[in-house]
C-alpha positions as CSV (number, residue, x, y, z in Angstrom):
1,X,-15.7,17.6,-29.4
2,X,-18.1,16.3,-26.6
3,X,-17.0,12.6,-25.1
4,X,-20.5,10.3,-24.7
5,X,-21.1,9.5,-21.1
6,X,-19.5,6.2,-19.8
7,X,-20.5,4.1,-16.8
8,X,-18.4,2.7,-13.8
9,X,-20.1,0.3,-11.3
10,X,-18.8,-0.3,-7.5
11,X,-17.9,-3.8,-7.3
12,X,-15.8,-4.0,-4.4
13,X,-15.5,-1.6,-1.2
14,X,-13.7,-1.3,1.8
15,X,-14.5,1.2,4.4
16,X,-15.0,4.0,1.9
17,X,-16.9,6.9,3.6
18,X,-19.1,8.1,0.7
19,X,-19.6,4.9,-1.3
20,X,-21.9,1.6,-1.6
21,X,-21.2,-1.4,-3.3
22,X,-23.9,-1.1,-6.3
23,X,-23.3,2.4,-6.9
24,X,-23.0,3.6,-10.7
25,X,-20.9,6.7,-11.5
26,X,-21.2,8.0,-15.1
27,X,-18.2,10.0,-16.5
28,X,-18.5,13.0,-19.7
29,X,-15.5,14.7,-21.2
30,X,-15.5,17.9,-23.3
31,X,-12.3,18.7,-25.8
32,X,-11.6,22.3,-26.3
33,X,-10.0,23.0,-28.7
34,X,-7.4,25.9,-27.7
35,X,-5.4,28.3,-30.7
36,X,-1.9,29.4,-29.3
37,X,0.3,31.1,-31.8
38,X,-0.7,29.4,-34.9
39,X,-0.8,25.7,-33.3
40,X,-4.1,23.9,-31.9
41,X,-4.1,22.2,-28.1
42,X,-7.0,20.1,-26.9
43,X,-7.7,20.7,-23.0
44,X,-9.8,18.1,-21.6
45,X,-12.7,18.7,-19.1
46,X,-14.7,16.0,-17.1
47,X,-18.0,15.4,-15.3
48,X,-18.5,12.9,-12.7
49,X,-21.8,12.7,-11.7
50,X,-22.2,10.7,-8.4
51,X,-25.2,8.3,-7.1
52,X,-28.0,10.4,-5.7
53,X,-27.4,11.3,-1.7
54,X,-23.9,10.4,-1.7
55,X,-21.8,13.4,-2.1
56,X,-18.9,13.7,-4.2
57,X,-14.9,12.6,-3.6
58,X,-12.4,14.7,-4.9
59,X,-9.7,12.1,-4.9
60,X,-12.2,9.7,-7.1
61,X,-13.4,12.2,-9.5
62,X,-8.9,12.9,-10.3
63,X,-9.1,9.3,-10.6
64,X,-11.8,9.6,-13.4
65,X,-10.3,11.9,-15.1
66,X,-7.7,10.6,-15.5
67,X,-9.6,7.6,-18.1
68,X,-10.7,11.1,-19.8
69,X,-7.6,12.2,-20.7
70,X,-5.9,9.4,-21.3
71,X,-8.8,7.9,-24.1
72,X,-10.1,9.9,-27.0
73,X,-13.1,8.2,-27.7
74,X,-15.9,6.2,-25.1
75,X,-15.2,3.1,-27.2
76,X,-11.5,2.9,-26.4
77,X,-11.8,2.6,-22.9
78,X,-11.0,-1.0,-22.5
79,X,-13.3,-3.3,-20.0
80,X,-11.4,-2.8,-17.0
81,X,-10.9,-3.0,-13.5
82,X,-9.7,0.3,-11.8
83,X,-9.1,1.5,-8.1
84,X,-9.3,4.7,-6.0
85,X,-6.4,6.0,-4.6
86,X,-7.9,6.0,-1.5
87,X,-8.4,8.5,1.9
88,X,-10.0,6.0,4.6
89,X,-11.2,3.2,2.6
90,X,-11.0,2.2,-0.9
91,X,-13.0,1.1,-3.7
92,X,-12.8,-1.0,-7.0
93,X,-15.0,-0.3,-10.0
94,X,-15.6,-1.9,-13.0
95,X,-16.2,-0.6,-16.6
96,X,-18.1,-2.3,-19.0
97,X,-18.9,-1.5,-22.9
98,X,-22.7,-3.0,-22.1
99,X,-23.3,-2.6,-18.7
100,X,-25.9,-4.8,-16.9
101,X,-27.7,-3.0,-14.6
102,X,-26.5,-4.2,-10.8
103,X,-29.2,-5.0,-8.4
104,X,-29.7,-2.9,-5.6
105,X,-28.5,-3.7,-2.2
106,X,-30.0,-1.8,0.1
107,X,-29.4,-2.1,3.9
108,X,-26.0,-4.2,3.4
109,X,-23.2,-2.7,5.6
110,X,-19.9,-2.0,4.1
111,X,-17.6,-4.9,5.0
112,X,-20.7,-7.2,3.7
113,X,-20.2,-4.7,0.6
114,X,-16.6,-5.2,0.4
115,X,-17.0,-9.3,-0.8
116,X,-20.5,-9.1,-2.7
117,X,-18.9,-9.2,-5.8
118,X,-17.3,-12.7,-4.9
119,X,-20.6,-13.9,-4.0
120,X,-21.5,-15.1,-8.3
121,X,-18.2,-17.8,-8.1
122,X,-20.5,-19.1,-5.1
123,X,-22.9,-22.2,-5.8
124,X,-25.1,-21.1,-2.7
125,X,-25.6,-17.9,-4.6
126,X,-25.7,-18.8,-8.4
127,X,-29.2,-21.0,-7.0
128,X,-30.9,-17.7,-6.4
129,X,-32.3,-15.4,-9.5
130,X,-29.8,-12.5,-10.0
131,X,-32.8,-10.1,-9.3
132,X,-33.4,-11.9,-5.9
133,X,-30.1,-12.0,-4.7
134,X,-30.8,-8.6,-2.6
135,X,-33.6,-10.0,-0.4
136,X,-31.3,-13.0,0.3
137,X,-27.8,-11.0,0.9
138,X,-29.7,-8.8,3.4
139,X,-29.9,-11.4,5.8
140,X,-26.2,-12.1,5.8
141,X,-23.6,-11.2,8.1
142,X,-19.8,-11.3,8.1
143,X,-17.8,-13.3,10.8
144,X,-13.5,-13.4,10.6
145,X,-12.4,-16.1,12.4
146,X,-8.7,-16.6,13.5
147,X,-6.7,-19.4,12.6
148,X,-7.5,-22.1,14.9
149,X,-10.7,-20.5,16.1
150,X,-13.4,-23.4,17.2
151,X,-16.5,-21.8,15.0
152,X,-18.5,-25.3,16.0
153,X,-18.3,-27.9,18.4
154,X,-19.8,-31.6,17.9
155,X,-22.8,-31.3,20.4
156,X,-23.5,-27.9,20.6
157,X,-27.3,-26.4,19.7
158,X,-27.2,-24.8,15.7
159,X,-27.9,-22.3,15.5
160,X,-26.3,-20.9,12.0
161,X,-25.4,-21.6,8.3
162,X,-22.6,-20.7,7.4
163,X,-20.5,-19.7,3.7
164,X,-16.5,-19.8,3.1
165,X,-15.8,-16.5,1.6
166,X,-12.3,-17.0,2.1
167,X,-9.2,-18.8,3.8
168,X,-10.0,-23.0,4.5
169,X,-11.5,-24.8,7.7
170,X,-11.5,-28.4,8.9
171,X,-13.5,-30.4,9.9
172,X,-12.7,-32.5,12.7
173,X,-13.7,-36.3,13.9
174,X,-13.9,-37.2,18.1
175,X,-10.3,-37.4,18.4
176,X,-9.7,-33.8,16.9
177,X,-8.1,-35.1,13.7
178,X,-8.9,-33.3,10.2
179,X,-11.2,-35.7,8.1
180,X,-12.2,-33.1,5.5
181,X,-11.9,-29.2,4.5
182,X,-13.7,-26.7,3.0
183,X,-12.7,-23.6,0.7
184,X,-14.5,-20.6,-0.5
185,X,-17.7,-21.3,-1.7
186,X,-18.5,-24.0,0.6
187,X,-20.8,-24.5,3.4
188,X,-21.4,-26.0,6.6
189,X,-23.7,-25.8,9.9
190,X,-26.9,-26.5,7.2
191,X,-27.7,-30.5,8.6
192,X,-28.0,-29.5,12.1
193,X,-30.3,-26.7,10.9
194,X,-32.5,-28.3,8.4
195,X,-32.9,-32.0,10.9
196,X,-33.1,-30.0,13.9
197,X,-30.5,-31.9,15.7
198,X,-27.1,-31.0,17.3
199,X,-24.3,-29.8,15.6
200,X,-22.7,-33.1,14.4
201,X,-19.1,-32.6,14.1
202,X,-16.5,-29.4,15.0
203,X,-15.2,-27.1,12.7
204,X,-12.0,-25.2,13.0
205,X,-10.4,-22.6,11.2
206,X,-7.5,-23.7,9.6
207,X,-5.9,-20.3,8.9
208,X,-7.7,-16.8,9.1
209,X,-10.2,-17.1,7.6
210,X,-13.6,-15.0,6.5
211,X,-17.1,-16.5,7.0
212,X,-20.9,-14.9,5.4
213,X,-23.3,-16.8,7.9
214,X,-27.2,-16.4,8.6
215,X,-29.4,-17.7,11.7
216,X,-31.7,-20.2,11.5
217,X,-35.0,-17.7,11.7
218,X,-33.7,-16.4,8.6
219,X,-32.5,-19.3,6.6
220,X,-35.7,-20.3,6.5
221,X,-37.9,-18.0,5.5
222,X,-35.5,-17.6,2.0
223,X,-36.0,-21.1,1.9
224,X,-39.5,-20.9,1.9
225,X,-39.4,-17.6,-0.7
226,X,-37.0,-19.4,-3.1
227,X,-37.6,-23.4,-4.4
228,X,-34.1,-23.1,-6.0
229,X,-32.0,-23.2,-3.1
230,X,-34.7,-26.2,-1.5
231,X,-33.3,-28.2,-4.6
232,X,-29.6,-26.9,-3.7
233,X,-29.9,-28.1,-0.1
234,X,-31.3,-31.6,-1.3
235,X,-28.8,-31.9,-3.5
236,X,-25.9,-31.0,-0.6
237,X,-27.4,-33.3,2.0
238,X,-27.8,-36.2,-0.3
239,X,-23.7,-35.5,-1.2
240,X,-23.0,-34.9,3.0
241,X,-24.9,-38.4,3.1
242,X,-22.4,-40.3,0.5
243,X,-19.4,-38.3,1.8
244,X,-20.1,-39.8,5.7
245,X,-20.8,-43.0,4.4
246,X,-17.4,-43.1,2.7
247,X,-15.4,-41.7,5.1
248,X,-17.1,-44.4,7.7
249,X,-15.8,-46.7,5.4
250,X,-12.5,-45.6,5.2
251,X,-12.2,-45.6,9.0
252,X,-13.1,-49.0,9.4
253,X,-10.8,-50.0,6.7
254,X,-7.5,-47.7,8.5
255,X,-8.8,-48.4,12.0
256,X,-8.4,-45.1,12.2
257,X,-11.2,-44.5,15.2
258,X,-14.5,-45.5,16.8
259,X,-15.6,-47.7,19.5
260,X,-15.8,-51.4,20.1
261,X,-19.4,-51.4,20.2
262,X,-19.7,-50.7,16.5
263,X,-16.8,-53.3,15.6
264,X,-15.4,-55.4,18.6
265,X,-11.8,-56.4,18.8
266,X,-11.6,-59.3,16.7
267,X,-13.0,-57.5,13.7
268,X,-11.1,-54.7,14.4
269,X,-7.9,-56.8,14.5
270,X,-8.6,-58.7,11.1
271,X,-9.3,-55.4,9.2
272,X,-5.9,-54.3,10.4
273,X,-4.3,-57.4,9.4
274,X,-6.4,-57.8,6.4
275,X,-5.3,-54.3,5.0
276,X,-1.6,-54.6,6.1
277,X,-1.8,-51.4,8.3
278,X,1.5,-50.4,10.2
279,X,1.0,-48.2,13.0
280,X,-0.3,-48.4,16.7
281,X,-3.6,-48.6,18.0
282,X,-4.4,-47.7,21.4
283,X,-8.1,-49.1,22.9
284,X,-9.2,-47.1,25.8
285,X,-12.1,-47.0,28.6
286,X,-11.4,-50.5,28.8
287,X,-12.7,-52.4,32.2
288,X,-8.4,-52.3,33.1
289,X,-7.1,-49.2,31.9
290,X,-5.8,-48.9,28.2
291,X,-4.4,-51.4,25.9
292,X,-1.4,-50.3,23.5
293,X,-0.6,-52.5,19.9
294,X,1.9,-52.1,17.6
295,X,1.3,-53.4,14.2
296,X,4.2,-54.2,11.0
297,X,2.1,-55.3,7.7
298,X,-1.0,-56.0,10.1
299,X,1.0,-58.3,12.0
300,X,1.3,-58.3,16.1
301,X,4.8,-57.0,17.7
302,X,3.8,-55.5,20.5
303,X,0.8,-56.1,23.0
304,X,0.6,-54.7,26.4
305,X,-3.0,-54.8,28.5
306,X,-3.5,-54.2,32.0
307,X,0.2,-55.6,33.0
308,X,0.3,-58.0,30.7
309,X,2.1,-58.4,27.5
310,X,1.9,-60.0,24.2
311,X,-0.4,-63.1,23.6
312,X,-1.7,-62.6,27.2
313,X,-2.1,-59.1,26.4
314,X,-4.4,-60.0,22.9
315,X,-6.1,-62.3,24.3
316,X,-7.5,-60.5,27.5
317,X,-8.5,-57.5,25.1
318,X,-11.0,-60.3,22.9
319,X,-13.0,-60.0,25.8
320,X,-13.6,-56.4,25.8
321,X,-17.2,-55.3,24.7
322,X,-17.0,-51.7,25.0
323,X,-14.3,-48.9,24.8
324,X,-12.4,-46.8,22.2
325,X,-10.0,-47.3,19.7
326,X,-7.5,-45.2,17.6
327,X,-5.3,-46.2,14.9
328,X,-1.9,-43.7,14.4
329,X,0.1,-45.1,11.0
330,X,3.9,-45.2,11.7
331,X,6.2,-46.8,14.0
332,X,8.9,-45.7,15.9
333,X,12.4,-46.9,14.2
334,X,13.5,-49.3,17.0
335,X,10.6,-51.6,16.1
336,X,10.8,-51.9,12.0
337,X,12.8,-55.0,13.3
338,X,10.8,-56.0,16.5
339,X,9.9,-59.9,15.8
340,X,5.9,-60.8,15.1
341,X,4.5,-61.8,18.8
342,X,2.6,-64.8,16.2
343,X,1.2,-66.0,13.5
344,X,-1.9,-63.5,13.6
345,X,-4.7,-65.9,12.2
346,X,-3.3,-68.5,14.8
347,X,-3.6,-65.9,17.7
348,X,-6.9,-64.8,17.0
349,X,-8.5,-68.2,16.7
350,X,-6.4,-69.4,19.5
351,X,-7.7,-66.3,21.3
352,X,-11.6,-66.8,20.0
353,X,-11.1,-70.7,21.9
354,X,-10.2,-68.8,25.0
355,X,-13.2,-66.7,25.2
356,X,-15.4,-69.8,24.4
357,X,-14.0,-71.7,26.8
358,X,-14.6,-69.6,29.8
359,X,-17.1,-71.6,32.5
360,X,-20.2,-70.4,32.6
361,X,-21.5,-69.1,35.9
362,X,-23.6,-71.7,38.0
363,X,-27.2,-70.9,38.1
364,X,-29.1,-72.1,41.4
């Protein structure tokens, strides 16, 4: 009884000697059908017929036969994920009732190979035409970062785009703090690429962590080739654009970080108050050093500037017009009962009078 030819594809590979993500490996299986005193016995044979110019594995082609022998018929064999038992590398392959014919990768190195099949769950990828994808992938390459591992700094030329395959990086604002992070299937290093400009904020990994990126050359000629991924990009900036805005917000609201030239010390102070915040915030390149506040509810407890402390202390940083500020939530124990230095709205406007009553310098 002949078995119908069946069709496994290479969807996953890792430094396998013979193989190539892509490749399609079709399996046939003859029954004999043996007489042995009076009772019948059904040896199976198998042929695996490789992809052209790649040889044949004789730890695979076990593996193969083994679907053989264990399934009667072709339309048994459940869809199904299977893996070689391996030598050097490994492979997966996948068995489908309908196979749809892969597209061909040619030129793409193995440990590119060994994450293509991920590369469908990605939005980057799902913009391009599944018959395209080759003359995109091609340009790719593969980067593993370790866990901590700068892959961008704020200020640097970009030069690259970059894909999460796997693991999570940060992003980080001037201080070094994690405002956001990205999982497979999300990008970064695109906005200093497509405006041209320096790379605007770091990017560390947070664990290890693998990375598909492509230079700047290259990203845009497939821009060029393929409108969909124009539309994908406009659609990411135009999101990057609403996520900055917000996250602006939000640090003006904590106090969380920036400079007093954006939001001098008496708004600073107010938004503190005005949200309740609890924590310290420390101002520095100030004209006297570095001023240090501690804050209950947004009120005052603490103030010390330049050798002075308290209302002296608030007072003389009113007057600062440039310098930067970061706001840490949490207070040490010893000062959840630390009395308020004031009543904050009578400081500040008490403080406001201060700076408008300074004497003007004489002009001759």
């Amino acid at each position: 009884m002949g078995f119908p030819k069946i069709s496994f594809r290479v969807c996953e590979t890792r430094h396998c000697p013979l193989f190539r993500y892509g490749d399609v490996f079709q399996i046939s299986g003859i029954a004999i059908n043996m007489e042995s005193n009076g009772e019948n016995s059904f040896i199976n044979t198998t042929m695996v017929h490789s992809p052209p110019h790649r040889g044949a594995c004789k730890i695979l082609n076990a593996d193969l036969t083994k679907i053989i022998i264990e399934y009667e018929r072709a339309d048994q064999i459940p869809d199904c994920m299977i893996s070689c038992s391996g030598c050097t590398g490994s492979i997966r392959l996948e068995h489908f009732r309908h196979m749809v014919a892969a597209p061909e990768f040619d030129g793409v190195d193995d440990q590119l190979g060994g994450i293509l099949h991920l590369l469908g769950n990605f939005s980057f990828f799902k913009s391009i035409d599944h018959h395209n994808l080759n003359s995109v992938v091609k340009y790719f390459k593969v980067r593993t970062c370790k866990k901590n591992e700068f892959i961008l700094r704020k200020g640097d030329a970009g030069g690259f785009f970059y894909v999460v395959v796997s693991g999570q990086v940060d992003i980080l604002n001037d201080a070094g703090i994690p405002i956001s992070s990205l999982k497979a299937g999300e990008v970064f290093g695109e906005m200093s690429l497509i405006c041209e400009e320096n790379v605007g904020a770091t990017v560390q990994a947070n664990c290890e962590c693998q990375l598909l990126y492509i230079g700047h050359n290259h990203l845009k000629a497939i821009l060029q080739k393929h409108p969909a991924l124009q539309n994908y990009f406009t659609r990411l900036l135009a999101k990057r654009l609403t996520d900055s805005n917000r996250v602006r917000s939000d640090d003006y609201a904590s106090g969380m970080i920036g400079k007093l030239e954006e939001i001098p010390p008496e708004a600073l102070f107010q938004t503190l108050n005005a949200n309740h915040k609890t924590g310290i915030l420390t101002i520095t390149q100030l004209l006297k050093g570095t001023a240090r506040f501690s804050l209950r509810q947004g009120a005052l407890i603490k103030a010390t500037y330049a050798g002075a402390k308290n209302e002296a202390a608030f007072y003389e940083v009113l007057r600062e017009k440039h310098g930067r500020f970061k706001f840490t939530p949490g207070l040490p124990p010893e000062d959840f009962d630390v009395p308020e230095i004031g009543y904050f709205m009578k400081l500040l406007m008490e403080g406001l009078q201060r700076i408008d009553e300074r004497p003007t310098p004489l002009v001759n």
